[in-house]
C-alpha positions in Angstrom: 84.3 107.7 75.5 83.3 111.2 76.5 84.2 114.0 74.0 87.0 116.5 74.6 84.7 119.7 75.3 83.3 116.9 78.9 86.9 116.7 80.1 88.4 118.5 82.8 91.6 118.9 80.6 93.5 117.4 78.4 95.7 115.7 80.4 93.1 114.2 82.4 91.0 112.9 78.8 95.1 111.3 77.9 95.6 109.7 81.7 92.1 107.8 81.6 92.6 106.6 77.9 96.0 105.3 79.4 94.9 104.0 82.2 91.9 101.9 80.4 94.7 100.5 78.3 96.6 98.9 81.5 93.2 97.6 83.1 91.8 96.3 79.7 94.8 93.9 79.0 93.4 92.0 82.3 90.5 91.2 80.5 92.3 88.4 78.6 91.4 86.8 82.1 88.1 87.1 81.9 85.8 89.7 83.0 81.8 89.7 84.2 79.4 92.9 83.5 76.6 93.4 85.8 73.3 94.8 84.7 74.0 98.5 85.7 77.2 98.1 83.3 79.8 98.1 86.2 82.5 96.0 84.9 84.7 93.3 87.0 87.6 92.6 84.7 90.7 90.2 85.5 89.5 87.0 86.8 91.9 85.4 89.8 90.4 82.0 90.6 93.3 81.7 93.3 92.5 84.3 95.3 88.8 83.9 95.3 86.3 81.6 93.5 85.1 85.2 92.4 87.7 87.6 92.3 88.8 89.9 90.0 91.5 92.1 89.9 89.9 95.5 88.9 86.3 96.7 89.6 85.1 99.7 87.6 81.4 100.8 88.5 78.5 102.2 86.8 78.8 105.9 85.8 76.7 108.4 88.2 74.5 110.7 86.6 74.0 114.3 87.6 71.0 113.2 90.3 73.7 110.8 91.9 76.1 113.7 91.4 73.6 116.0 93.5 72.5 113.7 96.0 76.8 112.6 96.9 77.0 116.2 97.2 74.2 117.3 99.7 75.6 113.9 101.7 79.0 115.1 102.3 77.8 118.6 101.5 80.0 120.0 99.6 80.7 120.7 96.0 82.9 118.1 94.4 85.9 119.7 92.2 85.2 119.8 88.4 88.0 117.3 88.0 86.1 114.6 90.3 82.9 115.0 88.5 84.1 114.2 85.6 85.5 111.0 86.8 81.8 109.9 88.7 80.5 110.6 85.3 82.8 107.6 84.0 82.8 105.6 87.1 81.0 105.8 90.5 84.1 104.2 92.2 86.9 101.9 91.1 88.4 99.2 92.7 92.3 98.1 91.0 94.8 95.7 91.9 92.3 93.7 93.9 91.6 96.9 96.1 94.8 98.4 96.3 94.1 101.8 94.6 90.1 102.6 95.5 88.6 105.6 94.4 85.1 106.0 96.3 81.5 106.1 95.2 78.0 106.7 96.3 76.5 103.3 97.9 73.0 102.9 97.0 72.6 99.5 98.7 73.9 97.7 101.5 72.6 94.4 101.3 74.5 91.6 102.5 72.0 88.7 100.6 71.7 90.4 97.1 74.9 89.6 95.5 74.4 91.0 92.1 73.5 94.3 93.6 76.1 94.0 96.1 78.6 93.4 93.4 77.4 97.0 91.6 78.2 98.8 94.6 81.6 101.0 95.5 83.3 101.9 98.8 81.4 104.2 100.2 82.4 107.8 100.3 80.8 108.5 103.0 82.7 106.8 105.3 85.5 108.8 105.5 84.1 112.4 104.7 81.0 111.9 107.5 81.0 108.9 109.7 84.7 108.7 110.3 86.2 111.8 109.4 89.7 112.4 111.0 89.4 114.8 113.4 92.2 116.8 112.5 91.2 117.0 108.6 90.5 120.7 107.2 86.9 121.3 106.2 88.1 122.1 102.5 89.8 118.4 101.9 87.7 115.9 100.5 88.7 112.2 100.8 88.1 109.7 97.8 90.0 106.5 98.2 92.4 104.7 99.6 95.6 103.2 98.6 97.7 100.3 100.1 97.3 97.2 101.9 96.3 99.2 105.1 93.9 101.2 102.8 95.9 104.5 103.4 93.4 107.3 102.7 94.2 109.7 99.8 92.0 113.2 100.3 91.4 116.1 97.7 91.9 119.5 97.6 89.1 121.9 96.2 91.0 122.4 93.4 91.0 119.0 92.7 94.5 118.0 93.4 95.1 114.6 95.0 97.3 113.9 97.6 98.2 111.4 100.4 96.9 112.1 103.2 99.3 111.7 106.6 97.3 111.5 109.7 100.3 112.6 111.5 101.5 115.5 109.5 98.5 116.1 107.3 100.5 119.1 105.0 103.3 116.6 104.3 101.3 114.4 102.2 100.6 117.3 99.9 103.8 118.1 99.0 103.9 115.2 96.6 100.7 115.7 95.0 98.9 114.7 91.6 97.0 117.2 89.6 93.8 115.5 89.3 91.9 111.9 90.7 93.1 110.6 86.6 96.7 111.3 87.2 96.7 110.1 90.3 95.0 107.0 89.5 97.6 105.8 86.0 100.5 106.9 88.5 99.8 104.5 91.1 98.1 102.2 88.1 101.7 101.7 86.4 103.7 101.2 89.7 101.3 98.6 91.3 100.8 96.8 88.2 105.2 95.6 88.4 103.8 94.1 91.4 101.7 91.2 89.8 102.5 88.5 87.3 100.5 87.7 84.0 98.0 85.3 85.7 97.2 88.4 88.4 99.1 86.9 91.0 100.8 89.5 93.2 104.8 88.5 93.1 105.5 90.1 96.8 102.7 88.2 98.3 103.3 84.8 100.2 99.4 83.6 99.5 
């Protein structure tokens, strides 16, 4: 665990501690750890011969920091930092609530290094920015079954972005990538039974 003088705040060093707390009871279902430490943890036979429930990745140092940077250049918020610096990317809920990473490998053949690797964050914030985004608002995940994008302010608030009306989805904002992540954690998690099964799912 990082120590308190690392954190972005308090609140932020309180939500992750929570939020480990949810995931980690999964692990009761097994988990696997790949060589980088990037940790699969909640194993769901049923849905896959090799799925897993949550996906926490490898943390990025401050070279991977710099080079995520000068890709979407721009500086990421203090907040966000400090999350790559636990995790590059996290995957929960079997991809439900994503937060993005830096892909260092595309390999389709390789599947221990594909397994190390998170969505990409460049996807969004380069190749297929919306065109009607502000040049200020980051994007670092998605949430929902349509993979709904959730953006980033430069103060390191999180919101939900609406394509549509893109200043209505930051009305209901969270203060940081953290709280945004045990918020979302604690809802989605009502939506799956002890074994991982998803209860509102017909598979």
């Amino acid at each position: 665990m990082r120590s308190q003088e690392e954190w972005s705040s308090n609140e932020d060093a309180r939500a992750y501690r929570e939020l480990r707390t949810l995931v980690d009871k999964w692990k009761r279902l097994g988990t696997k750890t790949y060589p980088d430490g990037t940790e699969w943890i909640g194993h769901t036979p049923d849905r896959a011969p090799e799925a897993y429930l949550h996906q926490l990745y490898a943390p990025l140092d401050a070279i991977g920091i710099g080079q995520m940077e000068s890709e979407i250049s721009r500086r990421l918020p203090d907040n966000f930092r400090c999350f790559l610096m636990l995790h590059n990317g996290i995957g929960l809920f079997a991809n439900y609530i994503n937060v993005y990473g830096l892909r260092r490998s595309w390999s389709r053949t390789n599947l221990v290094e594909a397994g190390q690797q998170p969505f990409s964050i460049l996807e969004p914030n380069v190749q297929r920015r919306p065109g009607n985004a502000p040049d200020d608002v980051l994007f670092i995940g998605s949430l929902g079954d349509n993979r709904n994008l959730i953006a980033m302010n430069p103060d390191g608030r999180v919101f939900r972005w609406e394509s549509d009306d893109p200043l209505l989805g930051s009305i209901n904002s969270y203060s940081s990538v953290f709280t945004f992540l045990l918020e979302e954690a604690n809802e989605v998690a009502a939506l799956f039974d002890p074994d991982g099964r998803r209860c509102d799912s017909d598979s």
